[in-house]
C-alpha positions as CSV (number, residue, x, y, z in Angstrom):
1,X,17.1,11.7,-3.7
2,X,17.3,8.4,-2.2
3,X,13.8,7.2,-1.1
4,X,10.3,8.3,-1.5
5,X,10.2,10.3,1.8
6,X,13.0,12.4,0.9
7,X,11.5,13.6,-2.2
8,X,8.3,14.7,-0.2
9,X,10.7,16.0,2.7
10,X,9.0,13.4,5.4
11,X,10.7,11.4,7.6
12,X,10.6,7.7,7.1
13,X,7.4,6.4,8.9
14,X,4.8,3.7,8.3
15,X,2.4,6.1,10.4
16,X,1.9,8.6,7.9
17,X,0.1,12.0,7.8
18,X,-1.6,11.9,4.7
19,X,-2.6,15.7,4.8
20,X,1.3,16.3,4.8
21,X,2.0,13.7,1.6
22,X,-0.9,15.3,-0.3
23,X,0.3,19.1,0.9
24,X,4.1,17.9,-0.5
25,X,3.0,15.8,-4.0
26,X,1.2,18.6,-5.0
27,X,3.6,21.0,-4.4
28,X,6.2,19.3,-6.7
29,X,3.8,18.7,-8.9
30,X,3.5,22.4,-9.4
31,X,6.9,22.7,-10.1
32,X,7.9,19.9,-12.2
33,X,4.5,19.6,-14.3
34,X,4.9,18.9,-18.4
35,X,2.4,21.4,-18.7
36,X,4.6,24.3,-17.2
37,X,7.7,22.8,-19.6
38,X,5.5,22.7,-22.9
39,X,7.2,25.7,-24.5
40,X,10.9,24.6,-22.9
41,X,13.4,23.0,-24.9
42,X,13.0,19.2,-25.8
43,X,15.9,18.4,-22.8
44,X,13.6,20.1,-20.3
45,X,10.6,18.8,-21.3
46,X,12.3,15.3,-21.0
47,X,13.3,16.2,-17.4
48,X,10.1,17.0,-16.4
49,X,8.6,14.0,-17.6
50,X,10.8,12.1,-15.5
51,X,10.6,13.8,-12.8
52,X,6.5,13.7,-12.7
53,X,6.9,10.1,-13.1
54,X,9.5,9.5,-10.3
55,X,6.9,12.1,-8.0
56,X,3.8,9.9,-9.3
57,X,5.6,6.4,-8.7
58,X,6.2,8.1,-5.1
59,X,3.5,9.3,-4.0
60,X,1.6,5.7,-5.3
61,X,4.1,3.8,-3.2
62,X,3.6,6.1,0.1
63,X,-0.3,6.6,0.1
64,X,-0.2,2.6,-0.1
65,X,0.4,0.9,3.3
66,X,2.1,-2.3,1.9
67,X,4.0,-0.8,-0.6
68,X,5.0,2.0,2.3
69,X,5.8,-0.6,4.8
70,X,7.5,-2.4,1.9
71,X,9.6,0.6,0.9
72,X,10.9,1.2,4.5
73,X,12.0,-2.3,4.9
74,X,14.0,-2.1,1.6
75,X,15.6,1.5,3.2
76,X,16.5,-0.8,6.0
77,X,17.6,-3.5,4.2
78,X,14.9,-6.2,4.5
79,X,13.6,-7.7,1.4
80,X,10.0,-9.1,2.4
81,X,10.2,-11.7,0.3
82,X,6.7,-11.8,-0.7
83,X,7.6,-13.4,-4.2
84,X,9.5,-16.5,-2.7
85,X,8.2,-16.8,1.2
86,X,4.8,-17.3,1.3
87,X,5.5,-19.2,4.8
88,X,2.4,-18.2,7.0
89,X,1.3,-19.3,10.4
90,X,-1.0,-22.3,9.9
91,X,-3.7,-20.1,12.2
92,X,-3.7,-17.0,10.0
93,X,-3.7,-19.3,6.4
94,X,-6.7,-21.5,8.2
95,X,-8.7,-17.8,8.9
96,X,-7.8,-16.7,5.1
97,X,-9.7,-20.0,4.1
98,X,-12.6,-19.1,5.9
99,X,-12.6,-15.6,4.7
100,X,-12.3,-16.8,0.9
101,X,-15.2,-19.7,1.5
102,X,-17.2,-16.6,2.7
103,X,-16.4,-14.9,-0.1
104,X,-17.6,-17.1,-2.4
105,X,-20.8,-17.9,-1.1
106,X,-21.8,-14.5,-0.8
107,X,-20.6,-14.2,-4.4
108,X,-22.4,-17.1,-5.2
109,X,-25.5,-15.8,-3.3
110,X,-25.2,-12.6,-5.3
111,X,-25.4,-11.3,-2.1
112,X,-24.2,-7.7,-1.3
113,X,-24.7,-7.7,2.0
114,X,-22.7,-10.6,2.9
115,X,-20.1,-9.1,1.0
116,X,-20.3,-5.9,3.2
117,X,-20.0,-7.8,6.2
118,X,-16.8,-9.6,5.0
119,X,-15.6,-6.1,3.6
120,X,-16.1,-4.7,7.3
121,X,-14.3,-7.1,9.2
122,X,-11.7,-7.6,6.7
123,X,-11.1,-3.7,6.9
124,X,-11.0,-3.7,11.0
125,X,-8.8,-6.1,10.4
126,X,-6.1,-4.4,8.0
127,X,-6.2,-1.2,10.6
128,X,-5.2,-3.6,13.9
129,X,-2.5,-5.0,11.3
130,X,-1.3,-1.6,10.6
131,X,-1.1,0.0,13.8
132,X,0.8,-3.5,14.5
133,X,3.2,-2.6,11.9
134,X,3.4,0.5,12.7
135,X,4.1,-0.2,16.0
136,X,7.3,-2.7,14.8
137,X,8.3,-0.1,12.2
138,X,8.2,3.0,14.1
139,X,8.5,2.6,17.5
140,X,10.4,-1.2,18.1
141,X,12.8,-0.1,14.8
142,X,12.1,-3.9,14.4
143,X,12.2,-4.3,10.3
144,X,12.7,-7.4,9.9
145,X,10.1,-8.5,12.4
146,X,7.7,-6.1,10.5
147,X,8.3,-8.2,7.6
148,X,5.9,-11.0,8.5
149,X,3.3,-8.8,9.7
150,X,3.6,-6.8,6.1
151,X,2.9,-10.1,4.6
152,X,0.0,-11.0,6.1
153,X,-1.3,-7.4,5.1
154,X,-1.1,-8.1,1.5
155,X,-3.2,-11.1,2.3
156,X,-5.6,-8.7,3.1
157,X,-5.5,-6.4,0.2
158,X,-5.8,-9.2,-2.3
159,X,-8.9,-10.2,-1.0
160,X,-10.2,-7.0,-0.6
161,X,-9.5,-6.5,-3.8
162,X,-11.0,-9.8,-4.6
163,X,-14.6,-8.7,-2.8
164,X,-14.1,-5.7,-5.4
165,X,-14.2,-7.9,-8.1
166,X,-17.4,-10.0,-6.4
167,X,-19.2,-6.9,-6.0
168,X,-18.5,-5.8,-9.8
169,X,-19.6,-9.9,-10.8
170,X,-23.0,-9.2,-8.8
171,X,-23.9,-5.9,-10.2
């Protein structure tokens, strides 16, 4: 197996079904479980460690949209970068600015409701970036011009995950 799709028999696509991903990791799971391999021999049981780890570590990367959109880009040959090019458009870096000030006021606030709101428009916004991405990905086969766009999505998620860790502060 070369990529995580192939594993789960699914063709390489940012827009994914997640019925079909969920139908296919269970599935495998099924068949390659320790629990089914507990009275095997010690090479077997080995195998089927490995193997539920590579199906875990796949099915992780392909429910996740960054690390999806990450994966195909790597299939295709485009490293994102995300490490070493943090180059954003000066527009999008002034809006995360805003978004984290909000952020911390309404943490400051203890203010759960602000936090909401943030969380609501910050997840509208991840879905038009998706389907953007999914447009570049799927239909325009344009990788590497998918790369910015994956970028800014992991923005996103790190604040999202950073109003996670507000709401946890205020509780």
């Amino acid at each position: 197996m070369t990529n995580h799709f192939e594993l789960f028999g699914l063709a390489p696509a940012f827009a994914l079904e997640a019925e079909g991903l969920e139908r296919a990791y269970r599935e495998i799971q099924s068949r390659v479980h320790p629990d089914r391999f507990a009275r095997a021999g010690d090479a077997e049981r080995r195998a089927s460690l490995q193997w539920t780890t590579r199906v875990n570590e796949a099915y992780r990367t392909l429910r996740n949209p960054v690390q999806r959109a990450k994966h195909i880009l790597e299939l295709h040959g485009v490293d994102v970068a995300f490490e070493t090019n943090t180059a954003m458009p000066a527009e999008f870096l002034m809006q995360q600015m805003e978004l984290r000030e909000r952020l911390e006021e309404a943490s400051g606030r203890r203010d759960p409701k602000g936090l909401e709101s943030l969380r609501a428009g910050l997840r509208a916004e991840k879905r038009v970036l998706e389907e953007s991405i999914a447009d570049r990905i799927d239909a325009a086969k344009d990788y590497a011009g998918a790369a910015g766009l994956v970028r800014k999505l992991m923005f996103l998620d790190k604040l999202d995950a950073e109003i996670d860790l507000a709401y946890e502060t205020i509780e």
